[in-house]
N, CA, C and O atoms as CSV, one atom per row, in Angstrom:
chain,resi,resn,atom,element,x,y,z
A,1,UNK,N,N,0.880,14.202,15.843
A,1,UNK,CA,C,1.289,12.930,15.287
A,1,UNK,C,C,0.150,12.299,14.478
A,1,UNK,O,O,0.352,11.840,13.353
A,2,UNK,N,N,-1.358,12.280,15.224
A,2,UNK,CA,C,-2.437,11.721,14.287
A,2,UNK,C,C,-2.363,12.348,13.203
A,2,UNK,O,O,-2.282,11.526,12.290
A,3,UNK,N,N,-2.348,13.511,12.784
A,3,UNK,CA,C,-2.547,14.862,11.715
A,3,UNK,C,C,-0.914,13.900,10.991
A,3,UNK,O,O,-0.615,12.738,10.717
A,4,UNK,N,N,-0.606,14.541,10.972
A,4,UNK,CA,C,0.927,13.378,10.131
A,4,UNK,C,C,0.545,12.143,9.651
A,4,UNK,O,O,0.509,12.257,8.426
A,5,UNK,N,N,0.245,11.035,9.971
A,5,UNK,CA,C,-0.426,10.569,9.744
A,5,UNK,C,C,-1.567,10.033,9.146
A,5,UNK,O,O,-1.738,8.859,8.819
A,6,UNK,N,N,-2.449,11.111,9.005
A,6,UNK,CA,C,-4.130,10.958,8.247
A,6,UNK,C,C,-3.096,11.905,6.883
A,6,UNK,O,O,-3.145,11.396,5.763
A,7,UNK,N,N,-2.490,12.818,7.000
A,7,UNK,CA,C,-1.727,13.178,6.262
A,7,UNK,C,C,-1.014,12.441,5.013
A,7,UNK,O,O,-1.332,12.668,3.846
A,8,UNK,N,N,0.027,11.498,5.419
A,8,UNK,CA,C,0.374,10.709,4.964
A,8,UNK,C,C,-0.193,9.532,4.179
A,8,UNK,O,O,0.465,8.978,3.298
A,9,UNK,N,N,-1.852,9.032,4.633
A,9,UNK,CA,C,-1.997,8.144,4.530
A,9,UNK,C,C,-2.917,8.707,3.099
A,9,UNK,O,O,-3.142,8.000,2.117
A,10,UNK,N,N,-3.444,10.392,3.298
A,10,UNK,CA,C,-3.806,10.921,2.379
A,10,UNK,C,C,-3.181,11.244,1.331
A,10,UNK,O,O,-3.931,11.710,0.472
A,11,UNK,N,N,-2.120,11.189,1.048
A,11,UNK,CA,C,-1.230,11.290,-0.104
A,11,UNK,C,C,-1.172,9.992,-0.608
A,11,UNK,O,O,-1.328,9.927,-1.827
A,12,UNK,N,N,-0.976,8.841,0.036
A,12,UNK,CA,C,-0.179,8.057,-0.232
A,12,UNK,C,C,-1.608,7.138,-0.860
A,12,UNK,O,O,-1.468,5.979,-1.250
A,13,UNK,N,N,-2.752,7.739,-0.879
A,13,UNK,CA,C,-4.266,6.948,-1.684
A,13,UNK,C,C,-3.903,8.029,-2.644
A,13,UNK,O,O,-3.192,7.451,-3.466
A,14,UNK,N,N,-3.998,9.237,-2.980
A,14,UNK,CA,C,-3.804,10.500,-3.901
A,14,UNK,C,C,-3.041,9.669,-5.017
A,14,UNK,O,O,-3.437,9.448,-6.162
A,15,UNK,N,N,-1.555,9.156,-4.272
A,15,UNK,CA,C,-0.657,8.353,-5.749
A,15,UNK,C,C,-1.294,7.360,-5.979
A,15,UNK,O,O,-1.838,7.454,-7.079
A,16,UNK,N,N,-1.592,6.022,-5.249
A,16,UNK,CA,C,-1.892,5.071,-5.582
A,16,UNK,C,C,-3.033,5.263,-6.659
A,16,UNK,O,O,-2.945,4.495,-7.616
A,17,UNK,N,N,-4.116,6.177,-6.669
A,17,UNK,CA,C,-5.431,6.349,-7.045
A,17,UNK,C,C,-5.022,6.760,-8.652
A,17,UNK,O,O,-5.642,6.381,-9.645
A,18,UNK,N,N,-3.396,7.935,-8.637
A,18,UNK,CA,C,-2.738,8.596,-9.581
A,18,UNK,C,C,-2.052,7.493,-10.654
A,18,UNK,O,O,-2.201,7.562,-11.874
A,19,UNK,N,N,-1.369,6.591,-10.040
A,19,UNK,CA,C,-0.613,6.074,-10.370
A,19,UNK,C,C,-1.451,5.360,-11.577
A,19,UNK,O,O,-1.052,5.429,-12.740
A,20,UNK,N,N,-2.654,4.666,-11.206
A,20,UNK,CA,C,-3.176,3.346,-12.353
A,20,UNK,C,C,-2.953,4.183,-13.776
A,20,UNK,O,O,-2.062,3.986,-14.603
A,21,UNK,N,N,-4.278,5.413,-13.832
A,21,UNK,CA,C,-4.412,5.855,-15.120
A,21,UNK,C,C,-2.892,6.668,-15.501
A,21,UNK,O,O,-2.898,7.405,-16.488
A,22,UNK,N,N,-2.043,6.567,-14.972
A,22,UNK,CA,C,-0.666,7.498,-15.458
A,22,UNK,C,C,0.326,6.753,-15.749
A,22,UNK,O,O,1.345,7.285,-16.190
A,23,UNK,N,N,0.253,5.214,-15.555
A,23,UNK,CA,C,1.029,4.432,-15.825
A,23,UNK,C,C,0.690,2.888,-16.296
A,23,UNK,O,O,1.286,1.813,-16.356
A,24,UNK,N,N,-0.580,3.396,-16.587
A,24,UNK,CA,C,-1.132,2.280,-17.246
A,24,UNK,C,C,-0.892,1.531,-19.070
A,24,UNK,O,O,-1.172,0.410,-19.495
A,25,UNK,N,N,-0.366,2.552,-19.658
A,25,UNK,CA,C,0.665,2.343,-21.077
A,25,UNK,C,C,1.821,2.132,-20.682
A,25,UNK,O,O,2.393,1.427,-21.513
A,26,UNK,N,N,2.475,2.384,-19.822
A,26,UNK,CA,C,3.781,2.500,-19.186
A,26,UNK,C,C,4.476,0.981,-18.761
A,26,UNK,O,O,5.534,0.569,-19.236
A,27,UNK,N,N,3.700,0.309,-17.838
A,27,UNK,CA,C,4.030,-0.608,-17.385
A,27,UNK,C,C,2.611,-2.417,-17.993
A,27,UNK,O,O,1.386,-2.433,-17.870
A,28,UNK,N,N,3.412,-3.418,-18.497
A,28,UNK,CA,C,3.197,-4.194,-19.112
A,28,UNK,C,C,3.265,-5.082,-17.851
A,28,UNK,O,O,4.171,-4.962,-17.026
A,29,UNK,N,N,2.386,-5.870,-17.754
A,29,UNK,CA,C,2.173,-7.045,-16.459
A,29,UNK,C,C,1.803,-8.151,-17.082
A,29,UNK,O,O,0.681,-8.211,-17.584
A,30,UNK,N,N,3.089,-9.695,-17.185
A,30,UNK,CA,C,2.930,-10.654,-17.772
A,30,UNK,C,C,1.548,-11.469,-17.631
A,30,UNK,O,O,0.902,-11.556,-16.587
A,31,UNK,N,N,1.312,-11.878,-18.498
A,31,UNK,CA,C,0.210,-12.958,-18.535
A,31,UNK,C,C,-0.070,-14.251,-17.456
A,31,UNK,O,O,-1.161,-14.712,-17.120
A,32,UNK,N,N,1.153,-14.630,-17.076
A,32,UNK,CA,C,1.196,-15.218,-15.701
A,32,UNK,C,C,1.147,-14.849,-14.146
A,32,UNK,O,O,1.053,-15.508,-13.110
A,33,UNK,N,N,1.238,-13.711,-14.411
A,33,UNK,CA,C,1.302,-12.596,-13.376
A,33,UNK,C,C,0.007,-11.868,-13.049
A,33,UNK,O,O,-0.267,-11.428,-11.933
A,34,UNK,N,N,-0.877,-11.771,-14.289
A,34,UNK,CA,C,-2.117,-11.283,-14.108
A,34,UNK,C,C,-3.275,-12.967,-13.970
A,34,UNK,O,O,-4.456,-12.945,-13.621
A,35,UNK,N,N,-2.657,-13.958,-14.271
A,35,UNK,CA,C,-3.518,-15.236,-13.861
A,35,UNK,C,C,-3.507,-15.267,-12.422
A,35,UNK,O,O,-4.532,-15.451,-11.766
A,36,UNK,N,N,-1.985,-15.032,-11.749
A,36,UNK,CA,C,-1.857,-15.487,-10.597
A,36,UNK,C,C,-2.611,-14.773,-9.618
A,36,UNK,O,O,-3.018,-15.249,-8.558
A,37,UNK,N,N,-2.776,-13.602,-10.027
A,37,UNK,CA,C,-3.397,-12.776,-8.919
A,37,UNK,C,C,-4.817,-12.514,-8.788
A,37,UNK,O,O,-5.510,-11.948,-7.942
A,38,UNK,N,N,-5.134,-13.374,-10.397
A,38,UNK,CA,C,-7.259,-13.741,-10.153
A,38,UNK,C,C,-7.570,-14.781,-9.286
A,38,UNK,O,O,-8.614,-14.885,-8.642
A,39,UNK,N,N,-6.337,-15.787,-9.295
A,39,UNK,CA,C,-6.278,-17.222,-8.721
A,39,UNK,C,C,-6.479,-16.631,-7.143
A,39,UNK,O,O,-7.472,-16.818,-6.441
A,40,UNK,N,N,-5.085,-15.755,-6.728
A,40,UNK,CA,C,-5.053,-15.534,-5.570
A,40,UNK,C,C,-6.291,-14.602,-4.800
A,40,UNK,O,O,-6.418,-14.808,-3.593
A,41,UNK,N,N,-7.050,-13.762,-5.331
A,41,UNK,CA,C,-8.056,-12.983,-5.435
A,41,UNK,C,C,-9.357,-14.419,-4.976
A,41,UNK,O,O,-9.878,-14.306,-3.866
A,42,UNK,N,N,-9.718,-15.470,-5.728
A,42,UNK,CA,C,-10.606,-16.671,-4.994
A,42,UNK,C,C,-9.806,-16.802,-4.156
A,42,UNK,O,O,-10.175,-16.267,-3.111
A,43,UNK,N,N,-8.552,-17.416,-4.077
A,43,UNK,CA,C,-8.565,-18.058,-2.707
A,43,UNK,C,C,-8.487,-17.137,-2.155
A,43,UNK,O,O,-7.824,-17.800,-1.358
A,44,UNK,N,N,-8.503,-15.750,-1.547
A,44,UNK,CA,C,-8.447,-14.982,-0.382
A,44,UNK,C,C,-9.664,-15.107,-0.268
A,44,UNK,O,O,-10.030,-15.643,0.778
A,45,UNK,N,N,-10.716,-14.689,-1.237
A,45,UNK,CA,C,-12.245,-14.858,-0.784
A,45,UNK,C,C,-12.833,-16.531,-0.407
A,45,UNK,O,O,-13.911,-16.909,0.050
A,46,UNK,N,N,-11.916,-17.092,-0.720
A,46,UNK,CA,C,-12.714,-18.589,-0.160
A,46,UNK,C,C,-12.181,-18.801,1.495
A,46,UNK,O,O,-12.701,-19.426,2.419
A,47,UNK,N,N,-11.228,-18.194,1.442
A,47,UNK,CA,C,-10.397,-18.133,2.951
A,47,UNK,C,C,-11.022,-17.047,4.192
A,47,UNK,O,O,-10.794,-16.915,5.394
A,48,UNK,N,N,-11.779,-16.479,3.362
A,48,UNK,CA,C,-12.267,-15.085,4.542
A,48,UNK,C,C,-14.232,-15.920,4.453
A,48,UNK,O,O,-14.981,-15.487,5.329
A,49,UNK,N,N,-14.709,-16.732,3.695
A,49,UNK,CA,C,-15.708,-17.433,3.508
A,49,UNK,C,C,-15.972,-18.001,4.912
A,49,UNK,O,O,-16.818,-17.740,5.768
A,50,UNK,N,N,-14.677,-19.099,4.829
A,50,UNK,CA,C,-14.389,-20.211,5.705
A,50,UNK,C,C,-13.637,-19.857,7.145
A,50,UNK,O,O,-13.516,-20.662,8.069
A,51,UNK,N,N,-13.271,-18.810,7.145
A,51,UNK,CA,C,-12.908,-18.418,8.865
A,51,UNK,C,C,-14.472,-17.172,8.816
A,51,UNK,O,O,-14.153,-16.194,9.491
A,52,UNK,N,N,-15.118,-17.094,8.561
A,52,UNK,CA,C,-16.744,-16.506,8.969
A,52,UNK,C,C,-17.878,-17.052,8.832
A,52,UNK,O,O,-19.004,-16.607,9.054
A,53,UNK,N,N,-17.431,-18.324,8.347
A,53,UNK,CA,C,-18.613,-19.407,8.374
A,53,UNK,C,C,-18.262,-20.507,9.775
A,53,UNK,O,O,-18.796,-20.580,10.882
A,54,UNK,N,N,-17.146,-21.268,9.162
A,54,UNK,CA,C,-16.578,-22.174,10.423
A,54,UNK,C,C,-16.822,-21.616,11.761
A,54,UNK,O,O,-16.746,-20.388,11.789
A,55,UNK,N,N,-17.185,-22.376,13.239
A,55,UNK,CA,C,-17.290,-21.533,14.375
A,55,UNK,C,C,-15.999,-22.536,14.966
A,55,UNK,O,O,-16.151,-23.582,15.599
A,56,UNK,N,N,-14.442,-21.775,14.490
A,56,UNK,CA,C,-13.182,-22.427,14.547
A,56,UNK,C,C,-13.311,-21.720,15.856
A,56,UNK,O,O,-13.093,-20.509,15.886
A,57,UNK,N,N,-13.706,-22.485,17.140
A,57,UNK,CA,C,-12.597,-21.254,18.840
A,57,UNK,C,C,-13.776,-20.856,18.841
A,57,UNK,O,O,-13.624,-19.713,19.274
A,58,UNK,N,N,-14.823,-20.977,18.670
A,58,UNK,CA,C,-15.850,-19.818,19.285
A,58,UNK,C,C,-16.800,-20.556,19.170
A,58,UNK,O,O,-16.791,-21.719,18.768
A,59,UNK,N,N,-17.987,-19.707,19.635
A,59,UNK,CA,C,-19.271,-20.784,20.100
A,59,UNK,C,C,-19.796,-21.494,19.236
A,59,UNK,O,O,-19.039,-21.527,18.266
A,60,UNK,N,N,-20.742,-22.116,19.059
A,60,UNK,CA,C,-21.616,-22.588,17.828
A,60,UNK,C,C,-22.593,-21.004,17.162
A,60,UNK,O,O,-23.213,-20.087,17.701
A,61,UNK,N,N,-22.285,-21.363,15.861
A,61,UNK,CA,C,-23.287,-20.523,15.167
A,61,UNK,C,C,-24.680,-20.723,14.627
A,61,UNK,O,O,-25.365,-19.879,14.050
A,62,UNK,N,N,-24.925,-21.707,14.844
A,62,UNK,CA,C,-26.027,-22.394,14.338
A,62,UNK,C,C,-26.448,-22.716,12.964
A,62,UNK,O,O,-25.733,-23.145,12.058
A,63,UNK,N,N,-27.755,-22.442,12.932
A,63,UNK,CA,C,-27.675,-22.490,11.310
A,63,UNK,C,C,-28.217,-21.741,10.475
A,63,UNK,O,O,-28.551,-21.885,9.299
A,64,UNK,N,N,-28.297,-20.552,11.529
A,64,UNK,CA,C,-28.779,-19.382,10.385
A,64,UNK,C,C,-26.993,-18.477,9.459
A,64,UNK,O,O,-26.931,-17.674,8.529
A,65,UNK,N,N,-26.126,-18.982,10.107
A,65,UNK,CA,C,-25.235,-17.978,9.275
A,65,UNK,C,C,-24.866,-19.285,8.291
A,65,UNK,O,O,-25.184,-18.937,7.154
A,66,UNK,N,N,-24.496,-20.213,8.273
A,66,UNK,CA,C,-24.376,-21.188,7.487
A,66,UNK,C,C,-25.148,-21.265,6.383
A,66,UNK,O,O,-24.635,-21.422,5.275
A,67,UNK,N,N,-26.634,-21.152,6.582
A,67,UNK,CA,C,-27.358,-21.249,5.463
A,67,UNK,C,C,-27.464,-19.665,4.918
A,67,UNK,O,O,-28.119,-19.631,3.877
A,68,UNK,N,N,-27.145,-18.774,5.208
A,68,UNK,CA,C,-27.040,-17.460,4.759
A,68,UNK,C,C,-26.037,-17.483,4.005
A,68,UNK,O,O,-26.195,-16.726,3.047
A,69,UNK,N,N,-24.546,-18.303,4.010
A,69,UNK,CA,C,-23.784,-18.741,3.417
A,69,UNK,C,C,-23.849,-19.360,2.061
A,69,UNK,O,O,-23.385,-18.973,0.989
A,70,UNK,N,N,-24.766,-20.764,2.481
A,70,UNK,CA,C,-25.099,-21.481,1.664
A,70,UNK,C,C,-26.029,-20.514,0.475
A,70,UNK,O,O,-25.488,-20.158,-0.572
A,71,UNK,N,N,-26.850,-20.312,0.658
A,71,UNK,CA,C,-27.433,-18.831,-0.234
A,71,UNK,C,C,-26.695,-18.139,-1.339
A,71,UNK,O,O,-26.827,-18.152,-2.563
A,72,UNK,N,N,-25.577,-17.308,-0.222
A,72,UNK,CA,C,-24.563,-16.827,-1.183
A,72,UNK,C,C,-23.896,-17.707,-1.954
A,72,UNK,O,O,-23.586,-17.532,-3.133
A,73,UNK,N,N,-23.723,-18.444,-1.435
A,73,UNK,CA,C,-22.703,-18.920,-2.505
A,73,UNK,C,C,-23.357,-19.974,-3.907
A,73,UNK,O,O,-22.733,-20.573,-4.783
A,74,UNK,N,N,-24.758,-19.878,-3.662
A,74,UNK,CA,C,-25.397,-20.726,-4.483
A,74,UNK,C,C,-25.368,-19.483,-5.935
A,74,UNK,O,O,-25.094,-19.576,-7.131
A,75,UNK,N,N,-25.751,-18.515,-5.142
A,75,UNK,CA,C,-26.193,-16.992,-5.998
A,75,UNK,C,C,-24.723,-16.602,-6.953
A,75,UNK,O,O,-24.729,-16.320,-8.151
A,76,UNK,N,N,-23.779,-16.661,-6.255
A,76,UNK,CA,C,-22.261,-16.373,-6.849
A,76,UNK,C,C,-21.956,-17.588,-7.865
A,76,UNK,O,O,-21.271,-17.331,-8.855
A,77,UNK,N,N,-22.409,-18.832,-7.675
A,77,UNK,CA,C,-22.284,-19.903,-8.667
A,77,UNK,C,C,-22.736,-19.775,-9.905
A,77,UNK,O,O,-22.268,-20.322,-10.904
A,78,UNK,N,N,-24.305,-18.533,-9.806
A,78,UNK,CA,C,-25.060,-18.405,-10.847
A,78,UNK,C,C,-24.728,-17.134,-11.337
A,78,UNK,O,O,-25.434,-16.531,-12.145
A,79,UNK,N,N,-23.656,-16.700,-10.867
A,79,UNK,CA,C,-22.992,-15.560,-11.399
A,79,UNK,C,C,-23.908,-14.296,-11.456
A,79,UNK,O,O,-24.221,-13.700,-12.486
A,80,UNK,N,N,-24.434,-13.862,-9.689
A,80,UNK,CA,C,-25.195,-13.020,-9.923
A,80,UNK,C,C,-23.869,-11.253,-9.440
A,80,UNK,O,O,-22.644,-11.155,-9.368
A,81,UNK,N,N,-25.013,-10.242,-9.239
A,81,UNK,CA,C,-24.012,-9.410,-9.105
A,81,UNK,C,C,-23.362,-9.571,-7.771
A,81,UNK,O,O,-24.362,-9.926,-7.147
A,82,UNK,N,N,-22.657,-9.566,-7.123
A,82,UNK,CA,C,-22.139,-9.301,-5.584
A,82,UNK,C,C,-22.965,-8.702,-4.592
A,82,UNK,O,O,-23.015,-9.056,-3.414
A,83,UNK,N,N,-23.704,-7.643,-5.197
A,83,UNK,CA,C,-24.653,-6.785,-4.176
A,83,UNK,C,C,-25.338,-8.008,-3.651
A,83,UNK,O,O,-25.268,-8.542,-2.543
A,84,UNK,N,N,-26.294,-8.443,-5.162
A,84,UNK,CA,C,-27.561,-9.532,-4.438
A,84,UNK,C,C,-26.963,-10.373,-4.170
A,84,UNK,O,O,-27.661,-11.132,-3.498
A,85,UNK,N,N,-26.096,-10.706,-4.283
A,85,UNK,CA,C,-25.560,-11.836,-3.407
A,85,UNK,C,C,-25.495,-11.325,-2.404
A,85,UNK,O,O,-26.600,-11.034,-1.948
A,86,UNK,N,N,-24.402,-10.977,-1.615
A,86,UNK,CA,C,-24.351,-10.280,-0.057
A,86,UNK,C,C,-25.517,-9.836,0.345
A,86,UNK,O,O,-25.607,-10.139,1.535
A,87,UNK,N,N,-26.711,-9.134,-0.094
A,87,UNK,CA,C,-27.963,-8.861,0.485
A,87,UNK,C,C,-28.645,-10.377,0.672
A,87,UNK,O,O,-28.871,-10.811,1.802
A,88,UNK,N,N,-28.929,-11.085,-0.437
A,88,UNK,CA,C,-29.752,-12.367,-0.094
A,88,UNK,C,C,-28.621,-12.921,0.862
A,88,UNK,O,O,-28.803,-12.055,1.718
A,89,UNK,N,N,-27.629,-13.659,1.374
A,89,UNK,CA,C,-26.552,-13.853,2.385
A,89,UNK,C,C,-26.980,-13.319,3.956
A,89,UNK,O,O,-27.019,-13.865,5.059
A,90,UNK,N,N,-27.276,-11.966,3.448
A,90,UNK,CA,C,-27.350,-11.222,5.082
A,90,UNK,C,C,-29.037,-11.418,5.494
A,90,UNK,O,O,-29.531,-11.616,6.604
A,91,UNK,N,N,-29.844,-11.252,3.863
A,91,UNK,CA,C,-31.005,-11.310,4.713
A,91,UNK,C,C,-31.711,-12.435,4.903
A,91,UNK,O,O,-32.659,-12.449,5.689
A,92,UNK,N,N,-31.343,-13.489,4.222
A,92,UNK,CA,C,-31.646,-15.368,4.922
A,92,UNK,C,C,-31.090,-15.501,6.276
A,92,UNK,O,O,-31.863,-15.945,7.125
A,93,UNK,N,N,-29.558,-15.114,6.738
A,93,UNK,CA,C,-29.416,-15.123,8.100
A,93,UNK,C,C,-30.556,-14.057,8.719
A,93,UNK,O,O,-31.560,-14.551,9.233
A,94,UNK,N,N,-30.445,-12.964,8.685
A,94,UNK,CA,C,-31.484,-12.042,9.269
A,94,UNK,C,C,-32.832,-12.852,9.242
A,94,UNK,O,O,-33.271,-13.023,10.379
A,95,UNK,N,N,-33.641,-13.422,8.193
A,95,UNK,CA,C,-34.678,-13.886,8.581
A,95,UNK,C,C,-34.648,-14.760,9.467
A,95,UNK,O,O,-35.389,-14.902,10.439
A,96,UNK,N,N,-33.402,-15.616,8.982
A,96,UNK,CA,C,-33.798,-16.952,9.935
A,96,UNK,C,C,-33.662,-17.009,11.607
A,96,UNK,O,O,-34.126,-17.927,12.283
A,97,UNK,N,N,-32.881,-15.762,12.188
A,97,UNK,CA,C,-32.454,-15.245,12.955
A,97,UNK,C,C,-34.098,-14.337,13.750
A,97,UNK,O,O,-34.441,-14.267,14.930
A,98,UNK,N,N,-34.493,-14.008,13.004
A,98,UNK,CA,C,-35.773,-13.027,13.563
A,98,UNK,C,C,-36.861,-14.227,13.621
A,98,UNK,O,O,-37.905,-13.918,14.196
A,99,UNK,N,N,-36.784,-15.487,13.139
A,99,UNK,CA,C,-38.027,-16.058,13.248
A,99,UNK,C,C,-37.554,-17.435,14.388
A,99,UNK,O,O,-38.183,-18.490,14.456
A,100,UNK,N,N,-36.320,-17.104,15.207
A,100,UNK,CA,C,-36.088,-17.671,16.243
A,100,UNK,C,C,-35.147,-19.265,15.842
A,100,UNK,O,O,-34.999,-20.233,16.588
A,101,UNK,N,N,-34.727,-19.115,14.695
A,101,UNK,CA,C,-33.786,-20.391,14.115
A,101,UNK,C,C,-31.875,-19.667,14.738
A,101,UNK,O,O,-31.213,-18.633,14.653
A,102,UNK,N,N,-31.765,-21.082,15.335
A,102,UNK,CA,C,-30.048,-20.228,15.890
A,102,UNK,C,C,-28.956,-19.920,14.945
A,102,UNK,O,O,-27.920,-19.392,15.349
């Protein structure tokens, strides 16, 4: 049943992966349709931000992931690449975290 499965799930990336460049003259995607889904693209990332920053139900986080936050998102304002963003993000919490800040 696993083998079926990893099977399946292997084909079914094979088309998806197939599909862009083979149907990319083929199929026309309105102008409102391609706004909506950059729109929706921030808010999923402002929504996965804010349930891993917020300590919504769970303990306090202090203030090393917050300001590791704050970091990133200063860096993404200035329109850097994603990498250095997420590295400066992880490694302001990591420092602030190794030099005994909660």
């Amino acid at each position: 049943m696993l083998a079926a499965g990893i099977i399946a799930l292997a084909a079914g990336t094979y088309a998806f992966r197939w599909a862009g460049p083979a149907l990319r003259e083929r199929v026309r995607i309105p102008a409102r349709a391609v706004r909506m889904l950059e729109i929706g693209a921030v808010v999923l990332l402002a929504a996965v931000v804010a349930v891993t920053t917020l300590p919504i139900g769970t303990a306090s986080l202090g203030f090393a992931v917050p300001a590791g936050v704050l970091v990133g998102g200063g860096l993404a304002w200035y329109q850097r690449p994603i990498l250095l963003v997420m590295l400066a993000a992880a490694a302001t919490a990591a420092l602030l975290r190794s030099i005994g800040v909660p």
